[in-house]
N, C-alpha and C positions, 0 to 999 in steps of 0.2 A: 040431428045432433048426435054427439056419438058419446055413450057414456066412459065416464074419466071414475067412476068410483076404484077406488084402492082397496083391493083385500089385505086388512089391516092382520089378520089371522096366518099368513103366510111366515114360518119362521126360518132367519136366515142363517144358515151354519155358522159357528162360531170359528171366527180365523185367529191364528196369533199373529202380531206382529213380526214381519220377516227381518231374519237378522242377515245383514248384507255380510259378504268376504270385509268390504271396509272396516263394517263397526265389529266384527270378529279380532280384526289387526289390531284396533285399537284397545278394546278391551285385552287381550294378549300383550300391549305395550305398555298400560295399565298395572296390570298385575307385575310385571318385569319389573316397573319401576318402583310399584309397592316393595316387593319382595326385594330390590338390589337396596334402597332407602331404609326400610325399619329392620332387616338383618342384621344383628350385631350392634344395635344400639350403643349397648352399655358396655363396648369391646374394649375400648379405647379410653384413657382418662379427660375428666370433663378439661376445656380451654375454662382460661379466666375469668373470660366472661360467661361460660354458661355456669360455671361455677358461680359466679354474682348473684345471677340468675335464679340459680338452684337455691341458693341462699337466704335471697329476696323473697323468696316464694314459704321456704322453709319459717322464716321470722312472721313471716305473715300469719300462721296461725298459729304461734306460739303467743302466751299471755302477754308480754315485754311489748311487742309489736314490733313493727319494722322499723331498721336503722340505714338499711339500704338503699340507694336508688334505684327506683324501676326505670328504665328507657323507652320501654315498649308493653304501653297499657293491656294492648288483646293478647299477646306472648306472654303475657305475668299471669292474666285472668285465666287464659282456656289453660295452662300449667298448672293455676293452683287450684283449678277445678280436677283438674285429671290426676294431681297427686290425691285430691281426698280419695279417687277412687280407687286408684290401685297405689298408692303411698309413693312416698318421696326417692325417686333411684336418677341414676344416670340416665335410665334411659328413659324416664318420663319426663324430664328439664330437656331430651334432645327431640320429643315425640312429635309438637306441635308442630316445629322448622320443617320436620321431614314429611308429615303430614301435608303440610303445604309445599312441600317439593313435591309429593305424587298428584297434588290437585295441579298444580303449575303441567305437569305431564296431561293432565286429561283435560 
């Protein structure tokens, strides 16, 4: 019989994960789209609708409460979460859209 024991004591150099030419591109196409997307947010004056939007979000945490319609529950919530953080502007009503423009990229 031949012994099969394992030297459990042998330790194996730690490797990092190899980052391919591909996922270099992609991360590179990534970033591109980050940076061409959230550039210049708040360059432009807000459309009608994200002015609703902005508005809708704005009444929302005012005492009155909202008189506006929401159309799009997750677009109002992850907005009025992101204005408490960095307060109410143009280009935090345009953040989330673009946000998911660069996830839509990756």
């Amino acid at each position: 019989m031949t012994d099969l024991a394992v030297d459990h004591d042998t330790k194996r150099p730690f490797s990092l994960p190899v980052l391919t030419i591909a996922d270099g591109l992609l991360l590179l196409l990534v970033g591109l789209a980050a940076v061409l997307r959230l550039a210049n947010l708040a360059q432009l004056p807000l459309s009608p609708s994200e002015a609703e939007n902005g508005l809708a979000v704005w009444q929302f945490w005012q005492p009155g409460g909202m008189t506006t319609a929401v159309y799009s529950p997750l677009y109002f919530s992850l907005t009025a979460l992101i204005s408490q953080v960095v307060g109410l502007t143009d280009a935090t009503v345009r953040l989330v859209p673009a946000m998911a423009g660069v996830a839509l990229v990756a």
